[in-house]
Steps between C-alpha positions, in 0.01 A plus 500: 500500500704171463122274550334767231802416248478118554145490422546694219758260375314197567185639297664559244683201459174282533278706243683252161476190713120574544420449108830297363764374554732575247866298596677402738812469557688222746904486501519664170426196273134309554208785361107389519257660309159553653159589322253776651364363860186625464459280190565233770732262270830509542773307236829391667707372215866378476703319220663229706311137570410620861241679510437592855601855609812553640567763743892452507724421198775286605858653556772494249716426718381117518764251323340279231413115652749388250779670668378380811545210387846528393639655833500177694675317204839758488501517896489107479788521218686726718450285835612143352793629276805434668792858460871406479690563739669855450869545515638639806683800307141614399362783737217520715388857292512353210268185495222709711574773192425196301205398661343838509521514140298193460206637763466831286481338155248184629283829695551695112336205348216484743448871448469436173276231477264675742519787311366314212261279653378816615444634177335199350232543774435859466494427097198248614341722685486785256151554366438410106240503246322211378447491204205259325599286197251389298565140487444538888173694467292124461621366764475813768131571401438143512579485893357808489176379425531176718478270177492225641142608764353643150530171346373324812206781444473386127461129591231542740288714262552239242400241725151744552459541123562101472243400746229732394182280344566661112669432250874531437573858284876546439500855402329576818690302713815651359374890572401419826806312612703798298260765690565337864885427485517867399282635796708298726816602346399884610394400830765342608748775381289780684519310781891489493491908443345502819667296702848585383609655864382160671588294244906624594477369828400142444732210346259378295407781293815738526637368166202646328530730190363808642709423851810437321511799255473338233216674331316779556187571668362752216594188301320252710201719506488541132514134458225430740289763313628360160368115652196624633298703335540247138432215745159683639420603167567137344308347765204715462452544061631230464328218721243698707440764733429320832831339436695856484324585743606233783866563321465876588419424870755243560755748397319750704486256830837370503691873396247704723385264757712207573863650431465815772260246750867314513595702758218592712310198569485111483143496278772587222519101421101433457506829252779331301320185512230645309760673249566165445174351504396711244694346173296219448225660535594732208595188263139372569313804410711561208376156375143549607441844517298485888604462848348159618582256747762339326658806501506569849616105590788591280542792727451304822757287418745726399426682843560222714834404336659777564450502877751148575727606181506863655514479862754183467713731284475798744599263780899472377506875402382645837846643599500685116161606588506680785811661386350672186212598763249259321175417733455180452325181678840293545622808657233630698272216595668152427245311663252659322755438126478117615107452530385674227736325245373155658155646484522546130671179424167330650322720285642429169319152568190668531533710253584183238180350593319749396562529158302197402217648721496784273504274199862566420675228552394117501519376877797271362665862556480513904603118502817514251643845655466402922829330505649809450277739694596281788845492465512889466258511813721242732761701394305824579472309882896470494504831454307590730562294812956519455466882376881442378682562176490127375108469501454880345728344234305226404180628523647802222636265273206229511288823402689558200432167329143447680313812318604363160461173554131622638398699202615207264272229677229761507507584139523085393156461725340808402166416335489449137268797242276242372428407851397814584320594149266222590452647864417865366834631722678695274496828536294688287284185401194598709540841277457266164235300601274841631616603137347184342159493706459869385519437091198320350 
């Protein structure tokens, strides 16, 4: 009978903790909230600066550091200050009378300040409501969407648009830049949505909006949706639809594809690569309104950057990494994280070469820019014979100036219109001249 009753119990006290977990309760005072487990996201939030679950609250019992401090001071005071001598009609009773009086009020004043210390620290720990302001909205949807990756985004689609062999519109340049930085303002704020839980655990990303509380995630999914669906549409009426179209999938591949391969397998960094690959590409064919070569050496290059600017980056983060439960090559296979980031650092000299093969660039292009495709690659080989924080430092930071610094010596040797009017190379010229045979 007793074994029939306790199994009866037990049931029914797991059937609620099979769906949800509603609260729970430790010592009275700390209370998590949990979302449905079969929705497989749980949010863990808390008001205070540390943000890692605690299981324990600490004890009110605990005297503030401050007082701490201040007990060594009075029993120095105490030690070093010399007592007259008492009289010899005073009684024994009455100076230890004396001295008893002193122990109980010094022990009433450390009651009290304990008592209030205490209370400060449970007022801390009380949960409250934050509250948005307005004049903080800007700023929380601007980390939000990563501003400062969409205008890294912006530049390199520019830098498409500006090499592409047509020439220069303003209005369109201005949609398209307008339609990309607002695609990439919605990816990048789905991609915190989903990665909230993880995000919590790491130091680099647990000051985030969405991990901090400070705005909402119906919020943050309205703004996404408010960012991209003008910034497809823009993209598409307004410059041209194989534009919105490689704006729809790059939305599609870094929300859908690269943001839940983050925690199940290293190929995560060659699909971001191509998220980020594919910028350029869009600034080209919203100049030229085709996919050609050009366009896919813009591509290239973008690809192979990423690799030594990545993989150095992931290098000092490993320890945040594998704490959010992030599958990544630094992680995983750091032998692996060192070769192919030299690999591509050799290849971005290839690659540079081959623009003026493919009548992009003059060959003063692949001359003017090896300096610093060497540097980057000899410090590519630091990287990847001392595998230590210094070398993954330098190789990050030398990527940071060396893809500007690439574009900018591409675009002053890229290869003039009239040059190319009198080759027949621009696209759509073969189109005229089929047009012109054809009349009479």
């Amino acid at each position: 009978g007793l074994f029939v009753w306790r199994l009866r119990n037990t049931g029914v006290r797991q059937i609620p903790y099979r769906f949800v977990h509603l609260y729970h309760i430790a010592n009275n005072r700390l209370i998590t909230f949990q979302y449905f487990n079969f929705l497989k996201r749980m949010y863990v939030t808390q008001y205070n600066k540390d943000l890692s679950q605690r299981a324990k609250p600490k004890s009110d019992s605990i005297v503030s550091p401050f007082h701490e401090l201040q007990q060594p001071d009075q029993e120095k005071k105490v030690v070093h200050k010399i007592s007259p001598v008492s009289p010899v009609h005073q009684s024994w009773s009455e100076t230890s009378s004396r001295s008893e009086l002193r122990e109980m009020k010094s022990a009433a004043e450390t009651e009290n300040s304990v008592i209030t210390v205490g209370a400060e620290s449970k007022e801390d720990r009380q949960w409250k409501e934050m509250k948005l302001r307005l004049d903080d909205l800007p700023g929380v949807l601007a980390r939000l969407s990563k501003i400062k990756l969409t205008a890294l985004v912006v530049s390199t689609a520019s830098a498409g648009f500006a090499m592409a062999p047509v020439p220069f519109e303003l209005t369109c340049f201005l949609l398209a830049s307008l339609g990309t930085g607002l695609a990439s303002c919605a990816a990048n704020s789905i991609n915190q949505f989903f990665e909230v839980p993880f995000d919590s655990n790491m130091n680099r990303t647990k000051n985030r909006p969405l991990v901090r509380g400070q705005i909402s995630p119906l919020l943050a999914v309205c703004f996404a949706a408010s960012c991209g669906v003008p910034g497809i549409a823009l993209l598409t009426l307004g410059v041209n639809p194989l534009t919105g179209a490689l704006g729809a999938f790059n939305i599609f591949l870094y929300t859908c594809c690269y943001t839940p391969l983050k925690r199940m397998s290293i190929a995560n960094t060659w699909v971001g690569a191509i998220v980020g690959a594919i910028p350029p590409i869009m600034g080209w064919t919203a100049a030229t309104g085709s996919l050609d070569a050009g366009a896919l050496l813009l591509g290239g290059i973008l690809y192979s950057w990423q690799f030594p600017h990545f993989n150095a980056l992931s290098w000092g983060l490993r320890e945040d990494y594998s704490r959010g439960g992030y599958c990544m090559m630094s992680v995983t296979h750091p032998g692996l994280c060192r070769r192919v980031a030299l690999r591509h650092c050799l290849a971005l000299i290839g690659l540079s070469t081959v623009a003026p093969v493919l009548d992009i660039t003059t060959w003063t292009f692949p001359i003017i820019s090896l300096p610093i495709n060497l540097y980057i690659s000899y410090l590519g080989f630091r990287f990847y014979r001392d595998a230590d924080r210094s070398s993954s430092r330098k190789l990050f930071f030398c990527s940071l100036w060396h893809l500007p610094m690439l574009l900018l010596v591409m675009f002053t040797c890229k290869k003039s219109i009239l040059e190319k009017e009198d080759k027949g190379d621009l696209p759509g010229r073969s189109h005229e001249r089929a047009m012109e045979i054809r009349l009479p």
